[in-house]
N, C-alpha and C positions, 0 to 999 in steps of 0.2 A: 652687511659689511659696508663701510663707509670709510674713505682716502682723504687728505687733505694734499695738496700739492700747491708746492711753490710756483706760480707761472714764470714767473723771474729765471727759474733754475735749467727752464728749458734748455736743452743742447742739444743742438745739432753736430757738432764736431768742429766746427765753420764761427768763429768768432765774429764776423760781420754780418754772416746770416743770422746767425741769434741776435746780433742788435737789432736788424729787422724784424726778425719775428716776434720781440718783446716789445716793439712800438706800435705806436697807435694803428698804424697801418694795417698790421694784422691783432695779435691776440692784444694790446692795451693794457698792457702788468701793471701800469700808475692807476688805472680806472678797475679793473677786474685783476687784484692781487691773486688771486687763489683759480685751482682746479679743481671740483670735487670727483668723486666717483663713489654714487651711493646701488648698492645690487641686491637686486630684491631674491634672485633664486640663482643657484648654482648645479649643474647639473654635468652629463657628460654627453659630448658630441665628439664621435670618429676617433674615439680610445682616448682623450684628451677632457680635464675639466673648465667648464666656461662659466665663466659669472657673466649672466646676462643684468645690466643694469644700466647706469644714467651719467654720463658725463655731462659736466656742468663747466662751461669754458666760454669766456668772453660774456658773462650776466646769461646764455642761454643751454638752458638742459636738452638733451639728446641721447638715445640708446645705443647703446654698446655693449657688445661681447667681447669683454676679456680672456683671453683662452690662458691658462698655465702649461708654461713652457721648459718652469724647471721650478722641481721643489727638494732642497738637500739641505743638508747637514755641513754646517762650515768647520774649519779645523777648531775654531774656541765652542763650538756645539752651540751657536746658534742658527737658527733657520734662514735660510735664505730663499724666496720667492723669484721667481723671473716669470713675467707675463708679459702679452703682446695684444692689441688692438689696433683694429683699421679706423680711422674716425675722421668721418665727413666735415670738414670745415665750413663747408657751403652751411649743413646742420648750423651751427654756431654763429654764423654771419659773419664768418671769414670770409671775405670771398674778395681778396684785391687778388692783382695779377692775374684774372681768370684767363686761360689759354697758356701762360708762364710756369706756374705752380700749380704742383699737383694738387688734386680736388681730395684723392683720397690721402692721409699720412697715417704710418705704420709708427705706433705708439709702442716704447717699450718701457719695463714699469720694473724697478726692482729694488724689492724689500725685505731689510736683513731684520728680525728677532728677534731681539736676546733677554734670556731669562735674565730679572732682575731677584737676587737672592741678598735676602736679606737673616742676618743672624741676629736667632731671637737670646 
């Protein structure tokens, strides 16, 4: 499985904090546009599925387990994914504010589906 993510699109909630966290200071979205997430195996842990794989954030890869946290049916029937990961920044070479900002952030990822139907 392989993700492409806009670094740019981060949000926190917090309009000032995501100017921050789009600069150079921390993740660098004008130098490293993109977030990947490529997962080499998916398995289950404690009744739940986890893609253990590789985020790719700030030019450096690092492992991660994405665990699926919601997988349903939308009202136009396509799928919707909800996922959640912890993901070390220190990993990445994030590391300003250390003692300020947290070391670890809770990453949540969600991806709608939709059949593309085409009439032959």
């Amino acid at each position: 499985m392989h993700a492409l993510l806009d670094a740019a699109s981060f949000d926190t909630g917090n309009p000032r904090r995501d100017s921050d966290v789009r600069s150079a200071k921390y993740l660098d979205v004008a130098a490293y546009p993109d977030i990947t997430f490529d997962s080499q195996q998916v398995r289950q842990h404690e009744g739940k599925w986890v893609a253990a794989g590789t985020v790719s954030a700030h030019g450096v890869p690092a492992p991660v387990d994405l665990t699926l946290d919601e997988l349903r049916y939308g009202d136009a029937g396509e799928l919707i994914l909800r996922a959640s990961a912890k993901v070390d920044r220190y990993a990445h070479q994030v590391t300003a504010a250390k003692g300020l900002a947290a070391r670890w952030l809770t990453v949540e990822v969600t991806a709608i589906a939709k059949r593309d139907c085409i009439d032959a």
